[in-house]
ROPAKE-603369 format. One line per field, with one value per atom (N, C-alpha, C): residue number from 1; atom name; x, y, z. Coordinates in pm, whole numbers, always signed. Atoms other than C-alpha are relative to their C-alpha. Layout:
tido c(NUM_...);
sevex c(CA_...);
X c(X_...);
Y c(Y_...);
Z c(Z_...);
//
This chain:
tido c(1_1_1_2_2_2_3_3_3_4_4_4_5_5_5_6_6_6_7_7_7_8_8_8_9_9_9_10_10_10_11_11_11_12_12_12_13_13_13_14_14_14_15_15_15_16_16_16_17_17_17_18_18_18_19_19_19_20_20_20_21_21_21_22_22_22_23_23_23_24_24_24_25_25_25_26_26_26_27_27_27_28_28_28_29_29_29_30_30_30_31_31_31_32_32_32_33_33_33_34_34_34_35_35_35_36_36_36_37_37_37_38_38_38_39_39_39_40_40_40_41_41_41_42_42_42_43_43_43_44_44_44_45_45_45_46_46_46_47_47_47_48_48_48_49_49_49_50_50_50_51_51_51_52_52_52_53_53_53_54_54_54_55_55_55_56_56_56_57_57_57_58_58_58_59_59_59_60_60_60_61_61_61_62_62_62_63_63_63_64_64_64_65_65_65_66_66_66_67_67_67_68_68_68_69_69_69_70_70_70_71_71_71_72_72_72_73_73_73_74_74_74_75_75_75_76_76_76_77_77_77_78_78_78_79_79_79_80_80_80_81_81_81_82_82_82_83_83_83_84_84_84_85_85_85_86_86_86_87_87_87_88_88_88_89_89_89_90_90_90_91_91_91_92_92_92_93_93_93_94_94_94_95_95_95_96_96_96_97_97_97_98_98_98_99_99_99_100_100_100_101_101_101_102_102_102_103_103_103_104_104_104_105_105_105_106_106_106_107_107_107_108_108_108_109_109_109_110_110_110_111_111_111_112_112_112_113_113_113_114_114_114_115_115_115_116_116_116_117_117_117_118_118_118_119_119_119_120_120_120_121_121_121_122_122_122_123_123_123_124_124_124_125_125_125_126_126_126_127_127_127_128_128_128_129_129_129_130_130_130_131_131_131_132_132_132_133_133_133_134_134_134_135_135_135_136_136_136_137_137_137_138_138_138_139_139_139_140_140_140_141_141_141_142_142_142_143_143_143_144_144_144_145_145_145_146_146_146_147_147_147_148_148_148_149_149_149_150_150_150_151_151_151_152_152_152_153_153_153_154_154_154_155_155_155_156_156_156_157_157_157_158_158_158_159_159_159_160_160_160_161_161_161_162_162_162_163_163_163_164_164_164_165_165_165_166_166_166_167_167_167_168_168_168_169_169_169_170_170_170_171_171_171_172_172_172_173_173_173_174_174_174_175_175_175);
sevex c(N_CA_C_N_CA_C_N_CA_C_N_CA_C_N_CA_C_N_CA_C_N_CA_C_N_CA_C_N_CA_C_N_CA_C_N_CA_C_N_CA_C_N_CA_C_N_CA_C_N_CA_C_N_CA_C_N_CA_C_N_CA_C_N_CA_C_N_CA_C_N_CA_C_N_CA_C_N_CA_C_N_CA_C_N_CA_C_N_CA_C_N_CA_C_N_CA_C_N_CA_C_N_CA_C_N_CA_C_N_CA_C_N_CA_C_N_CA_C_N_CA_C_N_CA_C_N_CA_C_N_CA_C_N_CA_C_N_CA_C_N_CA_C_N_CA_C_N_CA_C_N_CA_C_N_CA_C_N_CA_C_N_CA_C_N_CA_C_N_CA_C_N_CA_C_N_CA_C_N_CA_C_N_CA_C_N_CA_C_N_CA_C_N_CA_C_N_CA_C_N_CA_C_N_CA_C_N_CA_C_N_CA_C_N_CA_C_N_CA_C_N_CA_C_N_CA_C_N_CA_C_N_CA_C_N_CA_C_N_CA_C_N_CA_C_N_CA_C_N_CA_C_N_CA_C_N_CA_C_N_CA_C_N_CA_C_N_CA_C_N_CA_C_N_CA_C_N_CA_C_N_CA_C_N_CA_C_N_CA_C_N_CA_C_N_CA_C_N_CA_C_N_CA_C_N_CA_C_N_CA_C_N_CA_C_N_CA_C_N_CA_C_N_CA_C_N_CA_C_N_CA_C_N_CA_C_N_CA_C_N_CA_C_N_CA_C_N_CA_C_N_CA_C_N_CA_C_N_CA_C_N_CA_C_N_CA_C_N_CA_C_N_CA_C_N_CA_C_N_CA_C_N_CA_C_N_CA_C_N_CA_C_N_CA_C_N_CA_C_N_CA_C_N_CA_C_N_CA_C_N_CA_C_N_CA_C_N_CA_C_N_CA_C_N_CA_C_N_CA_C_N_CA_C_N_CA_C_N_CA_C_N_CA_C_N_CA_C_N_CA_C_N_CA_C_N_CA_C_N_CA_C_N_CA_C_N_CA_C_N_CA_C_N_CA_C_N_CA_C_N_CA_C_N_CA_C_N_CA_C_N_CA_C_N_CA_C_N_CA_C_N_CA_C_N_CA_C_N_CA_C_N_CA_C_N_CA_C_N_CA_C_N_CA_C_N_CA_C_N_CA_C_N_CA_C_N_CA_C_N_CA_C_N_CA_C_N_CA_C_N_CA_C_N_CA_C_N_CA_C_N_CA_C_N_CA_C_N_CA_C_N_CA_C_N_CA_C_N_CA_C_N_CA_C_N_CA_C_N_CA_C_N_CA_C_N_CA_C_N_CA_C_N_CA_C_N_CA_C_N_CA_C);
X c(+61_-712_+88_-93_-603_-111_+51_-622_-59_+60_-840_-19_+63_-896_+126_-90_-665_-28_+32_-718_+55_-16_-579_-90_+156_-892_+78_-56_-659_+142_-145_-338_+38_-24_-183_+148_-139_+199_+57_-106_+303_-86_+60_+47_-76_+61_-176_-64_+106_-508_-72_+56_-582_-120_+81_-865_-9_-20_-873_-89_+79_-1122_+106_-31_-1022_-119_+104_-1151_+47_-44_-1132_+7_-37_-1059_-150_+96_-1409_-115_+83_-1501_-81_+112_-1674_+119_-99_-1530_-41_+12_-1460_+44_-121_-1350_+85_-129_-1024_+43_-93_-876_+113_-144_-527_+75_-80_-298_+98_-170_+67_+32_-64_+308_+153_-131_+660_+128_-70_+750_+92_-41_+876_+96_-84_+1161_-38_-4_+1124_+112_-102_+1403_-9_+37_+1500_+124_-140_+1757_+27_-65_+1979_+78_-97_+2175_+73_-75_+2461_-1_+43_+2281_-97_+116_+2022_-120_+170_+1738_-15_+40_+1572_-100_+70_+1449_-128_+146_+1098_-87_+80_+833_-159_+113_+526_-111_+82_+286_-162_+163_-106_+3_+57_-238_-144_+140_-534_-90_+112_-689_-16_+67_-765_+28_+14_-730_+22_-86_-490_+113_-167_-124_+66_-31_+41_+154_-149_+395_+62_-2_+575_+208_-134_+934_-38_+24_+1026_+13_+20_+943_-59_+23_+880_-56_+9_+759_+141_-82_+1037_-32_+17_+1052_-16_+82_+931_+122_-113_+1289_+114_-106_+1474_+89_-74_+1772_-74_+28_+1651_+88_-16_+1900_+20_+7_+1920_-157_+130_+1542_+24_+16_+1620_+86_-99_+1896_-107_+121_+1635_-80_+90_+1379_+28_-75_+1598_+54_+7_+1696_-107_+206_+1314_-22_+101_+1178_+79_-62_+1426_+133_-130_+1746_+103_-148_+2009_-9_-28_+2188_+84_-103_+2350_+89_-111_+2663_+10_+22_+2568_-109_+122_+2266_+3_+6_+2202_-155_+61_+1950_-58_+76_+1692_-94_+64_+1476_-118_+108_+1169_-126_+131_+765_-111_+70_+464_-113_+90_+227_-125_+147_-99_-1_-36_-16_-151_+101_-418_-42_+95_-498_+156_-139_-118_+117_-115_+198_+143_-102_+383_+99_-121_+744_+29_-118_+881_+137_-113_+1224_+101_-42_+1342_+178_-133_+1712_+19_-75_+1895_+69_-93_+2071_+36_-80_+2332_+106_-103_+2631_-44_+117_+2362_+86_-82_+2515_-114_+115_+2273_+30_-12_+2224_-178_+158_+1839_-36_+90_+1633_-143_+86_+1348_-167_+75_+1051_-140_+112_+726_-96_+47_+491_-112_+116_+224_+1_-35_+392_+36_-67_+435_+41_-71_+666_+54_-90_+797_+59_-130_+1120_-35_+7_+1101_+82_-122_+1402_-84_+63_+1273_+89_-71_+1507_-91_+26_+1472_-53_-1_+1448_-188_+110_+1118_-83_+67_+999_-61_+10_+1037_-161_+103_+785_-138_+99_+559_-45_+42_+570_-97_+3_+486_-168_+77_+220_-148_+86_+14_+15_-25_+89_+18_-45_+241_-141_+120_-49_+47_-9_+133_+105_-18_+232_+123_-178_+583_+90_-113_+686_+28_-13_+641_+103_-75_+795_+112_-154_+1093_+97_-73_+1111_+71_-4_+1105_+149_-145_+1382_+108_-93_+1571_+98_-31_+1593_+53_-25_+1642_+145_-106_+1923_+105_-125_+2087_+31_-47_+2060_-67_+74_+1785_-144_+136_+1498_+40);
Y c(-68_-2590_-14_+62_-2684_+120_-42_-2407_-15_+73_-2496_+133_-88_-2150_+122_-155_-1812_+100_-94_-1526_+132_-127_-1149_+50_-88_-899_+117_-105_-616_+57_-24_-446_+133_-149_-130_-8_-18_-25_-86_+70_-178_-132_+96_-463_-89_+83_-701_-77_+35_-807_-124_+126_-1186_-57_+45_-1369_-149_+168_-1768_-93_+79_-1982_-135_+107_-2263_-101_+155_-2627_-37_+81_-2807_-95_+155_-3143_-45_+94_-3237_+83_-60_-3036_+165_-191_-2690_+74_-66_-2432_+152_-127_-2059_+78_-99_-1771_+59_-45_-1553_+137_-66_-1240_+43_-27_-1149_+115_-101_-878_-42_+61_-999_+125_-187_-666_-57_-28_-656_-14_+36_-619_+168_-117_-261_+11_-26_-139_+72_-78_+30_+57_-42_+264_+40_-97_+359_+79_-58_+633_+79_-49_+719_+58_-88_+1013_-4_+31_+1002_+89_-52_+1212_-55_+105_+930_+66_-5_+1083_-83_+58_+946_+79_-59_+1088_-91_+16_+1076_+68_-67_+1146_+12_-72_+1337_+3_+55_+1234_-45_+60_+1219_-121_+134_+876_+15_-11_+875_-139_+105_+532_+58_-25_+643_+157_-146_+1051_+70_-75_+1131_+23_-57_+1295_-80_+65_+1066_+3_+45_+998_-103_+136_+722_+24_-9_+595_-6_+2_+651_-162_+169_+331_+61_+19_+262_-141_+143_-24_-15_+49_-207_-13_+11_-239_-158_+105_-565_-120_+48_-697_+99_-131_-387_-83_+20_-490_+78_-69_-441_+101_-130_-223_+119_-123_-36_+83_-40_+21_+69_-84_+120_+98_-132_+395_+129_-104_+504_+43_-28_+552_+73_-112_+713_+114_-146_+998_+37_-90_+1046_+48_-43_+1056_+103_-91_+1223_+96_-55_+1371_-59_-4_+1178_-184_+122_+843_-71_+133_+559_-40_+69_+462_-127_+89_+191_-48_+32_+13_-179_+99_-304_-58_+31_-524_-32_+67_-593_-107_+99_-873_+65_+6_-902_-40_+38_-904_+17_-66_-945_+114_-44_-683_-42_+38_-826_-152_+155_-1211_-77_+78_-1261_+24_-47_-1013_+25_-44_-956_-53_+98_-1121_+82_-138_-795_-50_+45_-849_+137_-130_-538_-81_+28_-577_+122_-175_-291_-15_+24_-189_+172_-127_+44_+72_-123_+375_+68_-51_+472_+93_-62_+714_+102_-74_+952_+136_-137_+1240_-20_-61_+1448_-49_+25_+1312_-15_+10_+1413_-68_+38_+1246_+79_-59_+1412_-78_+103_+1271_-25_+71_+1089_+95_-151_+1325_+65_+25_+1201_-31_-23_+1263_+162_-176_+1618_-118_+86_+1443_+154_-65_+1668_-89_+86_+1525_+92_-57_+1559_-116_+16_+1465_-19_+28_+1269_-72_+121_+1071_-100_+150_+692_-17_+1_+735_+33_-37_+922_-61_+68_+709_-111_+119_+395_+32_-36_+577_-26_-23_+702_-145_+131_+319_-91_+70_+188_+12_-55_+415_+31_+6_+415_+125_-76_+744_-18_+27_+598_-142_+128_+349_-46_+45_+273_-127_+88_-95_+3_+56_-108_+135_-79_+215_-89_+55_+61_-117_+116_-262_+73_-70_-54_+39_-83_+182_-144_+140_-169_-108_+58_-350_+79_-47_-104_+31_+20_-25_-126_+153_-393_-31_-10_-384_+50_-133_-80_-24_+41_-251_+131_-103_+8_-51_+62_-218_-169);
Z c(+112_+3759_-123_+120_+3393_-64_+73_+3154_-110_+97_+2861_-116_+158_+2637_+32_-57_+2668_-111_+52_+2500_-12_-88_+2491_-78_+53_+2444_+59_+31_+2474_+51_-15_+2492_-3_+1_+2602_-18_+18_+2584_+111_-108_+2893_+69_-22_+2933_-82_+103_+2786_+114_-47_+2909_-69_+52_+2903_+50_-64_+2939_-21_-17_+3043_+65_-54_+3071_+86_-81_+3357_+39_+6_+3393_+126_-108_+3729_-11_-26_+3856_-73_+66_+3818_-107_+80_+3540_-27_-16_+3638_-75_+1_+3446_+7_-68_+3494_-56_+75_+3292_+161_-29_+3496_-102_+35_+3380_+55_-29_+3407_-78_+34_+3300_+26_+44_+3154_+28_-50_+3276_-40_+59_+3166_+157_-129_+3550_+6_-9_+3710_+125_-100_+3940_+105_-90_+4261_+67_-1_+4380_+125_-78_+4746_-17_-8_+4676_+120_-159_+4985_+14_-2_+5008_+146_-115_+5226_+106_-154_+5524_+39_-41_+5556_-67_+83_+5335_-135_+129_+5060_-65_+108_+4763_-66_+42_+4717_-61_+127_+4480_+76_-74_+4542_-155_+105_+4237_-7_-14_+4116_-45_+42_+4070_-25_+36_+3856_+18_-49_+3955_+140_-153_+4316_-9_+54_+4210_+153_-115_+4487_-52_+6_+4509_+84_-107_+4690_+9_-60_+4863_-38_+36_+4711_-24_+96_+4600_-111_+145_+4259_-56_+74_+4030_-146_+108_+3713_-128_+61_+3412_-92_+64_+3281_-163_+98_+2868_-19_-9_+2787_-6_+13_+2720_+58_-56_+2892_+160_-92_+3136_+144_-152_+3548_-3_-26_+3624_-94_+98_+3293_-3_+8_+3361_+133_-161_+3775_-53_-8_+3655_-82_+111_+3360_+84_-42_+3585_+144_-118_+3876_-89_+71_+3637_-84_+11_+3514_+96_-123_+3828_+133_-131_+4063_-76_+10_+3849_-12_-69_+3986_-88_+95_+3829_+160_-147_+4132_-53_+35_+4122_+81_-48_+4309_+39_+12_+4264_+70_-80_+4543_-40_-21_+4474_+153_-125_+4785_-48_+48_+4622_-98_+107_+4434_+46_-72_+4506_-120_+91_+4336_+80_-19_+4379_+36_-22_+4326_-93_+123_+4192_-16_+3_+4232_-190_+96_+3900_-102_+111_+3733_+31_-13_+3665_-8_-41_+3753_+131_-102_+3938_-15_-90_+4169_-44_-75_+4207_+27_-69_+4453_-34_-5_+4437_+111_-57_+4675_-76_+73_+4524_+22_-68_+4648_-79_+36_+4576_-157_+138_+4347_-37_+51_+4150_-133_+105_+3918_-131_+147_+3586_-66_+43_+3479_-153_+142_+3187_-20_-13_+3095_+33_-76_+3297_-142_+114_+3088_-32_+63_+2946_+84_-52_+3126_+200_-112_+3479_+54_-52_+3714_+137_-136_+3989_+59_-59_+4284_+114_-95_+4460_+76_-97_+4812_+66_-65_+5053_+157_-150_+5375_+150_-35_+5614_+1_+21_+5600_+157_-108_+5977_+31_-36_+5969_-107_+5_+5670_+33_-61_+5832_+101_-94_+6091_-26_+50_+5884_-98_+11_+5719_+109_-141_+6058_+44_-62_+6145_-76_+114_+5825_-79_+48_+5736_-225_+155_+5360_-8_-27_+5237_-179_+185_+4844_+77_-56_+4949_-120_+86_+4709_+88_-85_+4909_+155_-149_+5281_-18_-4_+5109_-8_+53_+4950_+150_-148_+5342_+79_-133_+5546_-57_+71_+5276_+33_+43_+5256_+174_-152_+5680_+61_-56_+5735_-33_+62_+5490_+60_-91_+5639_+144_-126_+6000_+84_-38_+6085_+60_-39_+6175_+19);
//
């Protein structure tokens, strides 16, 4: 497929909504939309009695409260981990003194050109920011032991947490 038109037909703060007509080999062609993203961190923070600090948060596209690690969108030029520390003292309080990358995933590489890239956070001591305006987060303290489980078992169904529980266990020599 050879792109032949592109377009953006709209734009929000942390995205931008393209649209692209595509030509094939022998001609047929096809519009495509896409959503350009800036790319967001996922955080598993691990307090040194094996829990992890987790966020308990509504999501208004599917208009549930759900269980999740804390994450966030990166600034469009904002340093990874200056964006994973920013977004670990929004969402939970606490600042890492040691922040491990575990790699990088896309989400959904059919409809957006959004890059995870999880980091472990370790050695946490309180340092709050004040969270987004447009967030009510409650931290909740789980071991890694019983998320891994509840990864396993379906219990968690937000696919960057299960990735984050399963990285981060694998890492630690827990799975």
């Amino acid at each position: 497929m050879k792109v032949t038109d592109s377009r953006r037909v709209l734009t929000g703060s942390s995205w931008r909504l393209r649209v692209e007509t595509l030509t094939s080999a022998d001609g047929r062609q096809m519009e495509r939309g896409a959503i350009e993203h800036p790319g967001a961190v996922v955080l598993a923070p691990l307090l040194s009695n094996g829990e992890v600090l987790m966020i308990r948060q509504h999501r208004h596209p599917i208009d549930q409260t759900i269980l999740e690690l804390p994450a966030g969108t990166r600034g469009w030029n904002e340093d990874w981990q200056a964006c994973a520390q920013r977004e670990l003292r929004e969402e939970t309080g606490h600042r890492a003194q040691e922040l491990t990358r575990l790699g990088e995933f896309w989400p959904a590489p059919g409809l957006s050109s959004e890059l995870l890239v999880l980091y472990l956070a370790q050695a946490l001591c309180p340092d709050p920011l004040p969270q987004d305006e447009d967030e009510t987060i409650e931290v909740v303290r789980l071991p890694l032991v019983d998320l891994l489980a509840m990864a396993r078992d379906g219990r968690i169904h937000d696919a960057k947490t299960i990735v984050g529980i399963w990285r981060a266990a694998v890492h630690l020599g827990l799975a």
